[in-house]
N, C-alpha and C positions, 0 to 999 in steps of 0.2 A: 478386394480392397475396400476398406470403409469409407465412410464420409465422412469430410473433413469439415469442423466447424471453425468457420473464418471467419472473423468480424471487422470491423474499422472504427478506427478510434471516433470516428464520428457519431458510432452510437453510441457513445456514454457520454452524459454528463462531464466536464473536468472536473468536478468534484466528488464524482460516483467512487466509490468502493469496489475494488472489483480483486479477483485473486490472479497471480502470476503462477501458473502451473511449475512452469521449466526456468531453469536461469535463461537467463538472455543478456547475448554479448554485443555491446557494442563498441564502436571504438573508442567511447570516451567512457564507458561505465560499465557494471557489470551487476546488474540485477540477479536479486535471488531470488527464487521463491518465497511465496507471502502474499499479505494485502497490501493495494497501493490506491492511492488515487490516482487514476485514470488518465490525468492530466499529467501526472510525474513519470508516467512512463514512455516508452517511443514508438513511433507507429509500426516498428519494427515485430515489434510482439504483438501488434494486434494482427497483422497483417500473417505473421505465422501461426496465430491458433494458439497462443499462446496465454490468454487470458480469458477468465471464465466472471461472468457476472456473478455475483454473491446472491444467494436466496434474500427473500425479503425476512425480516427479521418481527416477531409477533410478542402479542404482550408486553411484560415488564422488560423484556430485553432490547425493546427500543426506548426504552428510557435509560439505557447507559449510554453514557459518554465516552470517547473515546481516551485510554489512558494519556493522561500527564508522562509531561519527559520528566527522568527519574533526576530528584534531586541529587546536588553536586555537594558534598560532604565540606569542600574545602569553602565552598560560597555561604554553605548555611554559619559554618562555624565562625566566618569573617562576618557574616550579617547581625549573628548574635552577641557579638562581641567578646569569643573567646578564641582566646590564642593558644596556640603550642607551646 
């Protein structure tokens, strides 16, 4: 049998970066796999091993920014002033 690496939400940051291995079900949501912050998630997945801290990031790739939410086609075309 291996070792099991558990952690608790107490070690991270709420605003850490960290990856969701596995989905994880709760009764009100249902997370997928991905990056989340720390704090959006439930102690449910930390408590099963469910979440891995992200390497540090070096160089020029800590000076990216985190994507923007993808512009809404019908908000730009109402902002610029064109109609259908």
């Amino acid at each position: 049998m291996g070792i099991e690496r558990r952690m608790f939400k107490g070690a991270f940051l709420p605003t850490e970066v960290v990856e969701l291995r596995q989905m994880c079900f709760t009764p009100g949501r249902l997370f997928e796999p991905g990056k989340y912050l720390a704090g959006d998630l439930p102690d449910l997945a930390f408590e099963m091993g469910l979440v891995d801290r992200l390497p540090p990031v070096r160089g020029k790739n800590a000076e990216i920014q985190p994507n923007e939410m993808p512009s809404d086609p019908e908000h730009d075309a109402q902002s610029e002033g064109i109609s259908e």
